[in-house]
N, C-alpha and C positions, 0 to 999 in steps of 0.2 A: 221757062224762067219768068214769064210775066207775069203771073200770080206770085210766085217767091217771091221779086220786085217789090210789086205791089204788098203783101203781108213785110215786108220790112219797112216799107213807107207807115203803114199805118200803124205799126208796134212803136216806130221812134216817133209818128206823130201823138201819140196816145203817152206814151212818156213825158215830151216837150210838155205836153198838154197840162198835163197831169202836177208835173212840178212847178207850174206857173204861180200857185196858189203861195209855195214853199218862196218864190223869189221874194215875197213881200215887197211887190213894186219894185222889182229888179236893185233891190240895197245888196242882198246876198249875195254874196261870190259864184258859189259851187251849185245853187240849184239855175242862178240866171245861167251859168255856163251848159251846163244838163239843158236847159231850153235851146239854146241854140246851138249847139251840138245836134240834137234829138230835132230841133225842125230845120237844120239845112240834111241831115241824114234823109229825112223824110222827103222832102222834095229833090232831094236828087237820085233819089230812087222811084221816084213817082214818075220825074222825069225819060227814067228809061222806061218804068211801065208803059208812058205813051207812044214809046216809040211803036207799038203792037195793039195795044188798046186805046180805044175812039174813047177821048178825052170824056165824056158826059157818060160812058161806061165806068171807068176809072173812079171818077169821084164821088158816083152812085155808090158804088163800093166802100169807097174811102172816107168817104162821111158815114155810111151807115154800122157798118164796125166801131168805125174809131166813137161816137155816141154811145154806142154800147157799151165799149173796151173805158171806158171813158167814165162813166156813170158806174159802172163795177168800181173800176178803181179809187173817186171819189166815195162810193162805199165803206168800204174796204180802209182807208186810207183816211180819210175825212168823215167819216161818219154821216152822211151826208144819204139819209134816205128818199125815195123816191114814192110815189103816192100810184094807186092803179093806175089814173086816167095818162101818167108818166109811162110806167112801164108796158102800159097796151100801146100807145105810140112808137116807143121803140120797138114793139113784136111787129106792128106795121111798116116801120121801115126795113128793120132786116127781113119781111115777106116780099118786101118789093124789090128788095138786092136777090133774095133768090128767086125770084119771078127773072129777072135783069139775065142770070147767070146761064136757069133753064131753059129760058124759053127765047129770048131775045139773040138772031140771028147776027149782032153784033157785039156780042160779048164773044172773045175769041176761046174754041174747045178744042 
């Protein structure tokens, strides 16, 4: 259950995220509501992520999706393209979360 946990923390953080743009300064109702809805979700399911994964495992994770998941969505959403020397940084972070996952005897399997 610690990775589902965790993939639900970083789905509502990557939403929160996401609709921050839409709050315009938190004036809007329904998307500031969507933000804090989507990051208390997110951290109280992060919270239980920890109970089982070593905190500096977790956020490796957690930041390196949600950047990606993130950047797609702004895409996608915002129109908002990214440039190589962008997109090769993110292929380097998510190499080093599955470096994290594989090989690092503290990520729990």
């Amino acid at each position: 259950m610690t990775y589902v946990f965790l993939m639900i923390a970083i789905v509502a953080e990557v939403i929160a995220t996401s609709a921050l743009k839409a709050t315009e300064g938190f004036t809007r109702l329904w998307p500031t509501a969507l933000v804090a809805i989507g990051y208390g979700t997110a951290f109280y399911f992060l919270s239980l992520t920890l109970r089982t994964m070593p905190v500096g495992v977790a956020y490796a994770i957690w930041s390196g999706l949600g950047i990606v998941l993130v950047s797609i969505v702004g895409y996608a959403v915002y129109r908002q393209a990214l440039d190589a020397p962008a997109l090769l940084g993110m292929g380097l972070i998510v190499s080093g979360v599955i470096v994290i996952n594989v090989f690092s005897r503290t990520a729990p399997h």
